[in-house]
C-alpha positions in Angstrom: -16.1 -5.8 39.3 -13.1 -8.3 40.7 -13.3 -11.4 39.1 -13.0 -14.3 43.0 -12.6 -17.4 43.4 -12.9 -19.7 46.0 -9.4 -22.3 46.6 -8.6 -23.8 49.7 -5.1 -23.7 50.4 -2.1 -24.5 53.1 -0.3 -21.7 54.3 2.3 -21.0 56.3 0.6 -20.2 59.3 4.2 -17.8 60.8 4.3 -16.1 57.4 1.2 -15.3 56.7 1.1 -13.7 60.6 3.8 -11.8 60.3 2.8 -10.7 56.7 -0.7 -9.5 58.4 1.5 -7.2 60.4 3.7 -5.6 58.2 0.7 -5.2 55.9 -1.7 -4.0 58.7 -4.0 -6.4 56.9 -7.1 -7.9 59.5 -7.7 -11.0 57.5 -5.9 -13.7 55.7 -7.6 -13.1 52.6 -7.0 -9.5 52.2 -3.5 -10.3 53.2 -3.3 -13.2 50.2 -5.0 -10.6 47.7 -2.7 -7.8 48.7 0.5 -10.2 48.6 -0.4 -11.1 45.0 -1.5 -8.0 43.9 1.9 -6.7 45.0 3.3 -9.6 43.5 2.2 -8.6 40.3 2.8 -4.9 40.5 6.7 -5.3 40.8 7.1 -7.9 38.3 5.2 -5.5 35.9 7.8 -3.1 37.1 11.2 -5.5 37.2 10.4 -6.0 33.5 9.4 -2.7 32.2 12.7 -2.1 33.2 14.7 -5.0 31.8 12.7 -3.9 28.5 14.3 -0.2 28.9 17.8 -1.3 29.9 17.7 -3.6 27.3 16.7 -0.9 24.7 19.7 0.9 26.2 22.1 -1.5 25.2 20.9 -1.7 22.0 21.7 2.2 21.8 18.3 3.2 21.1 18.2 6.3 23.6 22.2 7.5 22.2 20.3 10.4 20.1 17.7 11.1 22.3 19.6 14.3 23.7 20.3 15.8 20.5 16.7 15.4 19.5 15.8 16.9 22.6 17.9 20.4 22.0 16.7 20.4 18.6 12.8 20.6 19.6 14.0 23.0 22.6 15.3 25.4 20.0 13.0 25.3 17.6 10.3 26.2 20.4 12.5 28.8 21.3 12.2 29.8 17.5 8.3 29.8 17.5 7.6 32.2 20.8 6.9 35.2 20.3 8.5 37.7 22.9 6.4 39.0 25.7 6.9 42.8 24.8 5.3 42.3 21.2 2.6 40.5 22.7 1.6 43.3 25.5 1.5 46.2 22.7 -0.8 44.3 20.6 -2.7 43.8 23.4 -2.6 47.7 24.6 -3.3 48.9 21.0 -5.2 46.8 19.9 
C-alpha cells in the first residue's frame, strides 16, 4: 500500500508541461510522483557510489584480485575431471 497525501502546491506551470511530455505522464500528479520517485532513485544511486569510490581511496578493493585468483584456483583444485565422473557413471 503507498502511503498519500494530500498538499496543494505552486508549480511551474512550463515545467511541469514539458516534464508531462518527456515522461509521457497524463496527469500532473503521476508526473510529480514519478519526478520524485526518480529523484530519489538517483540520489540512492549518486551515493552508493560516493560510498564505493570512497572505499577505493581508502584502498579497500587493492587485494580484491588476488583473493579472487586464489578462490579460482582452489575451485579448480576441488573439480573433479569430467572423464572420472562418466566411468563411475558407466560402471557403476
Amino acid at each position: 500500500m503507498i502511503n498519500v497525501s494530500v498538499t496543494q502546491i505552486d508549480l511551474d506551470d512550463d515545467a511541469l508541461s514539458e516534464a508531462m511530455r518527456l515522461m509521457g505522464a497524463t496527469t500532473k500528479q503521476e508526473t510529480v510522483n514519478a519526478a520524485l520517485r526518480e529523484y530519489v532513485a538517483r540520489t540512492t544511486r549518486l551515493e552508493a557510489a560516493e560510498k564505493l569510490a570512497a572505499r577505493g581511496e581508502r584502498g579497500e578493493f587493492e587485494e580484491a584480485p588476488a583473493a579472487h585468483g586464489a578462490a579460482k584456483q582452489a575451485r579448480r583444485r576441488m573439480r573433479i575431471p569430467l572423464r572420472e565422473v562418466d566411468q563411475r557413471d558407466v560402471r557403476g
